[in-house]
Each structure stands twice: as structure tokens, then as C-alpha cells.
Backbone atoms as SQL, in Angstrom:
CREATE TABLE atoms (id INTEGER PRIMARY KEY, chain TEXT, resi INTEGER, resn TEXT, atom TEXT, x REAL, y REAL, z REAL);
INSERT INTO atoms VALUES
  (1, 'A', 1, 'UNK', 'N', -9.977, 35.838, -75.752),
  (2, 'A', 1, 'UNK', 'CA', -9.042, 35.228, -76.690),
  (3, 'A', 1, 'UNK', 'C', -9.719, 35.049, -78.047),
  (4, 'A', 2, 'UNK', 'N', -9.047, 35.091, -79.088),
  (5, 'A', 2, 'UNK', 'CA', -9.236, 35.126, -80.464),
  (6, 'A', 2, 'UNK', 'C', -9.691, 33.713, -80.901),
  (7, 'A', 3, 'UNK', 'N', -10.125, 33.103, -81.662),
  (8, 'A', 3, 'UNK', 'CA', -10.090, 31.499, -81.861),
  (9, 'A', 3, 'UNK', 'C', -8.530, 30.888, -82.131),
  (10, 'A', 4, 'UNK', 'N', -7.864, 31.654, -82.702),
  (11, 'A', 4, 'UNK', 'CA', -6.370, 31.579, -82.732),
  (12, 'A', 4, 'UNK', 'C', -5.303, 31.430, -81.587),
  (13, 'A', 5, 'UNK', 'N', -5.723, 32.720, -80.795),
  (14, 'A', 5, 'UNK', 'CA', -4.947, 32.518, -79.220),
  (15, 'A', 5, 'UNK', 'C', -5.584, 31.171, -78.816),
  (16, 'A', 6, 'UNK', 'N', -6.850, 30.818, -78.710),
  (17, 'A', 6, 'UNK', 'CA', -7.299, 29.635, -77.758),
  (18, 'A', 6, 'UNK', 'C', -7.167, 28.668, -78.496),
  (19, 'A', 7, 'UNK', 'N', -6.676, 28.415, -79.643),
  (20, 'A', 7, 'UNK', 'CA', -6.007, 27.213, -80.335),
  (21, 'A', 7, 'UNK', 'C', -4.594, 27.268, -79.982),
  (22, 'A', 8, 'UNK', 'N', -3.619, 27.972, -80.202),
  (23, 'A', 8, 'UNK', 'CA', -2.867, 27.764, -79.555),
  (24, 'A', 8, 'UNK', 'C', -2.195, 27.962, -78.180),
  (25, 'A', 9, 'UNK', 'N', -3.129, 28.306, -77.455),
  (26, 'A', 9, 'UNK', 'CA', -3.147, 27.687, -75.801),
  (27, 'A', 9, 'UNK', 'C', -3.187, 26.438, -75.408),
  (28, 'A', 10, 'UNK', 'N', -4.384, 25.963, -75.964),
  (29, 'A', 10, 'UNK', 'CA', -4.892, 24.664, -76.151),
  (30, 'A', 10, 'UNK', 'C', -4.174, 23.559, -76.648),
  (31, 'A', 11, 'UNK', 'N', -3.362, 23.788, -77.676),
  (32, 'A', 11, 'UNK', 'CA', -1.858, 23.060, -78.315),
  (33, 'A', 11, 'UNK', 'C', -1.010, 22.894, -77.615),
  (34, 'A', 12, 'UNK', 'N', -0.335, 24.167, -76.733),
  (35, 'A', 12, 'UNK', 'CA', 0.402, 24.108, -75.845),
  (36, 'A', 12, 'UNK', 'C', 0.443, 23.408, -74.768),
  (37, 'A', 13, 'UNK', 'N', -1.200, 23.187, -74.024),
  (38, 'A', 13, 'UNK', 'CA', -1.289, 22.342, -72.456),
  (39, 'A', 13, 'UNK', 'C', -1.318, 20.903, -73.279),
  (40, 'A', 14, 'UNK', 'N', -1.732, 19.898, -72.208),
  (41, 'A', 14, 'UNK', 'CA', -2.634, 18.032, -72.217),
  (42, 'A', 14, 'UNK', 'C', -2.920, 17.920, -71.314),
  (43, 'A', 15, 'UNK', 'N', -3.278, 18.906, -70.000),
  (44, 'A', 15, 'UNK', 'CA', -3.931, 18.452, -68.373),
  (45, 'A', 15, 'UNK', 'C', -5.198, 19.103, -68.859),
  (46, 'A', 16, 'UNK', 'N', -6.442, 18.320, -68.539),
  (47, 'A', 16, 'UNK', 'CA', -7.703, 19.712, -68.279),
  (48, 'A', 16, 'UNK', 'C', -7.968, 18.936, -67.311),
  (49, 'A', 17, 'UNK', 'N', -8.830, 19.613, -66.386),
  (50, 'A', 17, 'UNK', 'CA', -9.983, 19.083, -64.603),
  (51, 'A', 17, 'UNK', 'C', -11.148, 18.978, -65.461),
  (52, 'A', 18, 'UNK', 'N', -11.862, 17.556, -65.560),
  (53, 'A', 18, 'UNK', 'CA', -12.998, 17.306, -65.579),
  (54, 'A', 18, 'UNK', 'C', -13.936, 17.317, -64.320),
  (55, 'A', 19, 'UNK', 'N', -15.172, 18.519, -64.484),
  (56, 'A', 19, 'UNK', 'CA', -15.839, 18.587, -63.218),
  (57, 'A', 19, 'UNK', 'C', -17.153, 17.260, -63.473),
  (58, 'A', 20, 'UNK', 'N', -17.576, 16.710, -62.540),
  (59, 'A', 20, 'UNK', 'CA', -19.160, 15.885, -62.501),
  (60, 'A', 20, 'UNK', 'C', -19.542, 16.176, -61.430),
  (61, 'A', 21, 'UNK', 'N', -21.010, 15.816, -61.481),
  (62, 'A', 21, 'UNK', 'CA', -21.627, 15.768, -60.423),
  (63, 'A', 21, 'UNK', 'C', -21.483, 13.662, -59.399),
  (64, 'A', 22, 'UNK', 'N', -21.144, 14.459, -58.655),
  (65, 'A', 22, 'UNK', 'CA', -21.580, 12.896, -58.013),
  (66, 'A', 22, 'UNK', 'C', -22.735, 12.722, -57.425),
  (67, 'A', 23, 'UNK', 'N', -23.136, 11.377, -57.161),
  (68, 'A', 23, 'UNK', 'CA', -24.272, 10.594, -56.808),
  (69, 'A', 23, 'UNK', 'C', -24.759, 11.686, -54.984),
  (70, 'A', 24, 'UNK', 'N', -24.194, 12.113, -54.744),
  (71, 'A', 24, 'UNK', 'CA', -24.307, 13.146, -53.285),
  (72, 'A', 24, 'UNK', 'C', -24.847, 14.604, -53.979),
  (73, 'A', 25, 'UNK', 'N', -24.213, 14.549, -54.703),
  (74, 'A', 25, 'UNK', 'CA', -24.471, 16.133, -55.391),
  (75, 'A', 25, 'UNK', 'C', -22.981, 17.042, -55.382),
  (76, 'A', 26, 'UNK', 'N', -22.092, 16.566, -54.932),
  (77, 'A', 26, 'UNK', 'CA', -20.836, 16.736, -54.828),
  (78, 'A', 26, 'UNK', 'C', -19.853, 16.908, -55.902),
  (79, 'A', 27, 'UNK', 'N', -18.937, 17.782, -56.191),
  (80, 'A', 27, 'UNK', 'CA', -18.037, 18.099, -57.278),
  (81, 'A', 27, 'UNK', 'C', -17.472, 16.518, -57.299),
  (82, 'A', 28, 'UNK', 'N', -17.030, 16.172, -58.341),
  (83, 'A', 28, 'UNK', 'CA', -16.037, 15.195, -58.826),
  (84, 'A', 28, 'UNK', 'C', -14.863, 15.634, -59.698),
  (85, 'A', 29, 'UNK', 'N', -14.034, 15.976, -59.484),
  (86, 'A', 29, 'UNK', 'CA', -12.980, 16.686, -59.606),
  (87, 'A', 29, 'UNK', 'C', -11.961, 15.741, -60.352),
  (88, 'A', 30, 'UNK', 'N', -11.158, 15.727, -61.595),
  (89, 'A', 30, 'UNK', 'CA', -10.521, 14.516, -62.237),
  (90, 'A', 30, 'UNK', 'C', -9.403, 14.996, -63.549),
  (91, 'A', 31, 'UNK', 'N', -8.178, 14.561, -63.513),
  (92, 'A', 31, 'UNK', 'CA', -7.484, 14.980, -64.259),
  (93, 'A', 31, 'UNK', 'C', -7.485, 14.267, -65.705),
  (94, 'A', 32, 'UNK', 'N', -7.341, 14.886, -66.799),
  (95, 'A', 32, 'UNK', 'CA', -6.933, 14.019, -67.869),
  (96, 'A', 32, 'UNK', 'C', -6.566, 14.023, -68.914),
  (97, 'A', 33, 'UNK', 'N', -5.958, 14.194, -69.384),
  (98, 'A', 33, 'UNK', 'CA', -4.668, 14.441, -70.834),
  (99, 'A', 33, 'UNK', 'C', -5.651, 14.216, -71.687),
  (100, 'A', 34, 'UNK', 'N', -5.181, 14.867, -72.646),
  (101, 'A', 34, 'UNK', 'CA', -6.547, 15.774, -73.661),
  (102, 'A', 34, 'UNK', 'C', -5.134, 15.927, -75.512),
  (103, 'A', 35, 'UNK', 'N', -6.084, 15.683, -76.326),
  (104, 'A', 35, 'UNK', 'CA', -5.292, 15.682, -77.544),
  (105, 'A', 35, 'UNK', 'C', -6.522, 16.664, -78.566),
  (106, 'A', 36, 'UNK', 'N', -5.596, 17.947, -79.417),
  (107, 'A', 36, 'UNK', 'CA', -6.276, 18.790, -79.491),
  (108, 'A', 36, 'UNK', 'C', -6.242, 18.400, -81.122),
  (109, 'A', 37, 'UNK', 'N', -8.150, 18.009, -81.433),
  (110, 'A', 37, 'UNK', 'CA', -8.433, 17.768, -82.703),
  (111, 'A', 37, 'UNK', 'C', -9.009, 18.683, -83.368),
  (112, 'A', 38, 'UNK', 'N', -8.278, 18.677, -85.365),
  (113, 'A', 38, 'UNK', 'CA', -9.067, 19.407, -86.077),
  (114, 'A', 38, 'UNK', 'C', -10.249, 19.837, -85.909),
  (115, 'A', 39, 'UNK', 'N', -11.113, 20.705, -85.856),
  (116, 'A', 39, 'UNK', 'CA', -12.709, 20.968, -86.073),
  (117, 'A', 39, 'UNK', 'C', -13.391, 20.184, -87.074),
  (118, 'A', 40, 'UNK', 'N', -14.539, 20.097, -86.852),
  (119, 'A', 40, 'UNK', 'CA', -15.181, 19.296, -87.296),
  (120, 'A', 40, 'UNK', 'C', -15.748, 19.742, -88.477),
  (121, 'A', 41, 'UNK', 'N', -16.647, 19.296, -89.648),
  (122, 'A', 41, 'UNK', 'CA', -17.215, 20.368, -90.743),
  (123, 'A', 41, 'UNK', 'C', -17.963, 21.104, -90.132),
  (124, 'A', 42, 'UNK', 'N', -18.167, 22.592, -89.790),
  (125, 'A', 42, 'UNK', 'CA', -19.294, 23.501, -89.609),
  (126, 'A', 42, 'UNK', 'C', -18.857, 23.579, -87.916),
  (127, 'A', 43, 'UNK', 'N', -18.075, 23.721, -87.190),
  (128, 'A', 43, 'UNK', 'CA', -17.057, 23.888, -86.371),
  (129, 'A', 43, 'UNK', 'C', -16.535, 24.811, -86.090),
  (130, 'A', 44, 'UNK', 'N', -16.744, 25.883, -85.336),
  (131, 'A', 44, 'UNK', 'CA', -15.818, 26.995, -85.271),
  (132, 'A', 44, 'UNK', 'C', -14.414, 26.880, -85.031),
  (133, 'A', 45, 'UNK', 'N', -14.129, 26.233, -84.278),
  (134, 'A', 45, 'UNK', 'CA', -12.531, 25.827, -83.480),
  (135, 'A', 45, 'UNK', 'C', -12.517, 24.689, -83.315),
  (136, 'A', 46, 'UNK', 'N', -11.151, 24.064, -82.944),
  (137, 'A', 46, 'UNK', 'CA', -10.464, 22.288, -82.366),
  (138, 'A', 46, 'UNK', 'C', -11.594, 22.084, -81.390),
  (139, 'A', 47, 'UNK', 'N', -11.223, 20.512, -81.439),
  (140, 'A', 47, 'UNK', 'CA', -12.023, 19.783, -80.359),
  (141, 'A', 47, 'UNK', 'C', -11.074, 19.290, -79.468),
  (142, 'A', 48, 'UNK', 'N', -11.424, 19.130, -78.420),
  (143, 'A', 48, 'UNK', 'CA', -10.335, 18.643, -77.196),
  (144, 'A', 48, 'UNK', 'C', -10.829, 17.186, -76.872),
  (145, 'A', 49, 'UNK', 'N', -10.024, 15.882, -77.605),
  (146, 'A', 49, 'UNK', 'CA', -10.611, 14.595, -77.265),
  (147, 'A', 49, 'UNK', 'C', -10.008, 14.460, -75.917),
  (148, 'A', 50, 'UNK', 'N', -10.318, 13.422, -74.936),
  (149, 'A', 50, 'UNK', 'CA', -9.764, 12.888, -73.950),
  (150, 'A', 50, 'UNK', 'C', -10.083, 11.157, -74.191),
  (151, 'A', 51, 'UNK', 'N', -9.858, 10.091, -73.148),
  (152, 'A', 51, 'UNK', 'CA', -10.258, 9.129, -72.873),
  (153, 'A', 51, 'UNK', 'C', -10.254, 8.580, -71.730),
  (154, 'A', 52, 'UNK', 'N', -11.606, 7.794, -71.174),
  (155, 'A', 52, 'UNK', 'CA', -11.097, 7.138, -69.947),
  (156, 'A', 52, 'UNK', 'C', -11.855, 6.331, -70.200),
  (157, 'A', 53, 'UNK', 'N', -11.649, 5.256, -68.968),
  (158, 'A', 53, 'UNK', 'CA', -12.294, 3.825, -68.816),
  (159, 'A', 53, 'UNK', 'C', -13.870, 4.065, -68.556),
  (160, 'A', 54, 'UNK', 'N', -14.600, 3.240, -69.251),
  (161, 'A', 54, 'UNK', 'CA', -16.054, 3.143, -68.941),
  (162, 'A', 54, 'UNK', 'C', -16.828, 2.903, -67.691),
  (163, 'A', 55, 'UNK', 'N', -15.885, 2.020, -66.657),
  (164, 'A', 55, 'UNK', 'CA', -16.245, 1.902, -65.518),
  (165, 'A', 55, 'UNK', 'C', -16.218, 3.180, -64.960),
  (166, 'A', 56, 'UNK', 'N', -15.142, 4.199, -65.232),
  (167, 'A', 56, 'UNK', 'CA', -14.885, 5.504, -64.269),
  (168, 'A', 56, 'UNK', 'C', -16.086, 5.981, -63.464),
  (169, 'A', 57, 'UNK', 'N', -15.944, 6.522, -62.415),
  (170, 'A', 57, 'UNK', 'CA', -16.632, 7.206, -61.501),
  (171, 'A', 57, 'UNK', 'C', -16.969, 8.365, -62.551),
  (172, 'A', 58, 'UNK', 'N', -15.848, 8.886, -63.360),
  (173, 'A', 58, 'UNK', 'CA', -16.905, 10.309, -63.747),
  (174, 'A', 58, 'UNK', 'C', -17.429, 9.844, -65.267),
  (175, 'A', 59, 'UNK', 'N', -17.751, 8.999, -65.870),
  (176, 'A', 59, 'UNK', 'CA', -18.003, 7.958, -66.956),
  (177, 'A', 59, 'UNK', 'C', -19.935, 7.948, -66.343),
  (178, 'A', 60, 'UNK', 'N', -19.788, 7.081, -64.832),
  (179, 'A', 60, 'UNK', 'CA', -21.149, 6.987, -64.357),
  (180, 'A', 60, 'UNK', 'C', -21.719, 8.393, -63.812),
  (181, 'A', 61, 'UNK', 'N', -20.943, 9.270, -63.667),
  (182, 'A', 61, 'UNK', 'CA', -21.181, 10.318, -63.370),
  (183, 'A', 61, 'UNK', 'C', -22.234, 10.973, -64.369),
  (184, 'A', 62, 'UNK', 'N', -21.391, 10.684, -65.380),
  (185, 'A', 62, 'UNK', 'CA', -22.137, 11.465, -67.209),
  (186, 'A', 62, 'UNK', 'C', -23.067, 10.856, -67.508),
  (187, 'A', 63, 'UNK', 'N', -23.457, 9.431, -67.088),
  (188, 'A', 63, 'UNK', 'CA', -24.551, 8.844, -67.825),
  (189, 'A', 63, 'UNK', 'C', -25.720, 9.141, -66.487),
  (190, 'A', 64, 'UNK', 'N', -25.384, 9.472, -65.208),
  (191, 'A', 64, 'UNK', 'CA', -26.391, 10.518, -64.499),
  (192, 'A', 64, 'UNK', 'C', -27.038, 11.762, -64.484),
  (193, 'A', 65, 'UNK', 'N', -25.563, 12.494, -65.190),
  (194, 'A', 65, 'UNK', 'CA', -25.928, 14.008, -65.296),
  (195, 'A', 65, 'UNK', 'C', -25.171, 14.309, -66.406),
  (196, 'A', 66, 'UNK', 'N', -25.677, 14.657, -67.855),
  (197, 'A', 66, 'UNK', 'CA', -24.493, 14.988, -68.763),
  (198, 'A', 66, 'UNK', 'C', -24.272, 16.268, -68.546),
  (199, 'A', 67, 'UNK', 'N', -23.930, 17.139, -67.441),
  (200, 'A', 67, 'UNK', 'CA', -23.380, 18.184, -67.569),
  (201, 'A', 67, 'UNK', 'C', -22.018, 18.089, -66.769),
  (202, 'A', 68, 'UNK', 'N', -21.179, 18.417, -67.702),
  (203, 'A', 68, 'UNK', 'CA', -19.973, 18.645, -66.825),
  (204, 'A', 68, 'UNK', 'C', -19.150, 20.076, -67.892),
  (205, 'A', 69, 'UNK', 'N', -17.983, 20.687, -66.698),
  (206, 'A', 69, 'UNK', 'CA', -17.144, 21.558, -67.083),
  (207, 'A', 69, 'UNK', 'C', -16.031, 21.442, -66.872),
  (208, 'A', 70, 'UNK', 'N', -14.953, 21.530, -67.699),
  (209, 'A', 70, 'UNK', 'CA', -13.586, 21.222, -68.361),
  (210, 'A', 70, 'UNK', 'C', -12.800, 22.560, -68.165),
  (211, 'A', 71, 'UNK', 'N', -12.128, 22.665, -67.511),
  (212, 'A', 71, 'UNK', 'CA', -10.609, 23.412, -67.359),
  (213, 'A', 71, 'UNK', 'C', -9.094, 23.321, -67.944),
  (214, 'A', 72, 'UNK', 'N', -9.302, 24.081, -68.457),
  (215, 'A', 72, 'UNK', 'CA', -7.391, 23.789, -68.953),
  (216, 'A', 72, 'UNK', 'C', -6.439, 24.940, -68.322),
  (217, 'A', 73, 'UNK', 'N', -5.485, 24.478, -67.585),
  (218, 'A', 73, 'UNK', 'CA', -5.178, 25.008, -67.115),
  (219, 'A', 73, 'UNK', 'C', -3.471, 25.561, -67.127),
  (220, 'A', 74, 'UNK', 'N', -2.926, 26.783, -67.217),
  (221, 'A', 74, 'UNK', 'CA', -1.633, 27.151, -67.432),
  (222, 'A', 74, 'UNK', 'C', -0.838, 27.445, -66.173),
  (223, 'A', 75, 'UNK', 'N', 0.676, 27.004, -66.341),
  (224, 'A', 75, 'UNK', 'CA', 1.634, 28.320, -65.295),
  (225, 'A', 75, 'UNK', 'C', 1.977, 26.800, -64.669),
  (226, 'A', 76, 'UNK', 'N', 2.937, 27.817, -63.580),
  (227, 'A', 76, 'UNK', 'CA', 3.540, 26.720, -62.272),
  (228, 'A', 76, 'UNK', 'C', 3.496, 27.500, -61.362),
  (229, 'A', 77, 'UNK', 'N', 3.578, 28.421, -61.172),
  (230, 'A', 77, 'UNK', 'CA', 3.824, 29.069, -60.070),
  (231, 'A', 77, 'UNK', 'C', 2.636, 30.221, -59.629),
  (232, 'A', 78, 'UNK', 'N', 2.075, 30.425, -58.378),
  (233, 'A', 78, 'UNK', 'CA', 0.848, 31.264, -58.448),
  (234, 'A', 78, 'UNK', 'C', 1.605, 32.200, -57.109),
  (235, 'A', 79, 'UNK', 'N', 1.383, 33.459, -57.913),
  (236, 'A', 79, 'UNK', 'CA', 2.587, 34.294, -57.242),
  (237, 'A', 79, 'UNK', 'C', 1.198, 35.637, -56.401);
């Protein structure tokens, strides 16, 4: 995709799957509505903010392991 197509893909959804690691070593799997912001100065493309509560499981997740991966995902029907 172009930076164009994946901006407006990205416009189009508000679900992405936040992946973490959990305290086992285990996927943590988590939904969460996402609002697609201007780029930043020196930015190639939008930023995808989200928010959740600080207590969250995948909140303590991040301050264990800051790696996580984000899905956005299209369609209804998987044919």
C-alpha cells in the first residue's frame, strides 16, 4: 500500500488487536478503538492514538515488555 491507500484504510476502520506479552509468556490479545492522527513534524504518515486505563493488564504488560503488535483489521465475512 501507498502511504495514501494506508491512510485511508486506516480512516476507514477504529478496531485494531493489541498484541502483549503476558507475565507466562503468553499472547495477550485486546481490542481497542483507535483515532487516526495527523503526523507528526518529520513523520512519514498518521499516527493511530488509542486509550486505556493504566491499571490494564496490557498497560502492565508494556511496562514489562515494550514490545507489542497492532492489527487493524477489515471485512465481515471470511469466505
Amino acid at each position: 500500500m501507498s502511504d495514501g491507500e494506508a491512510a485511508a484504510f486506516l480512516a476507514g476502520e477504529r478496531t485494531l488487536t493489541c498484541a502483549t506479552t503476558g507475565t507466562r509468556g503468553w499472547p495477550h490479545l485486546m481490542p481497542l478503538w483507535y483515532v487516526l492522527r495527523s503526523p507528526a513534524p518529520g513523520d512519514s504518515g498518521p499516527r493511530l492514538w488509542s486509550w486505556t486505563y493504566a491499571a490494564s493488564q496490557k498497560v502492565r504488560n508494556l511496562e514489562r515488555d515494550a514490545r507489542a503488535t497492532l492489527q487493524v483489521e477489515a471485512g465481515e465475512e471470511y469466505q
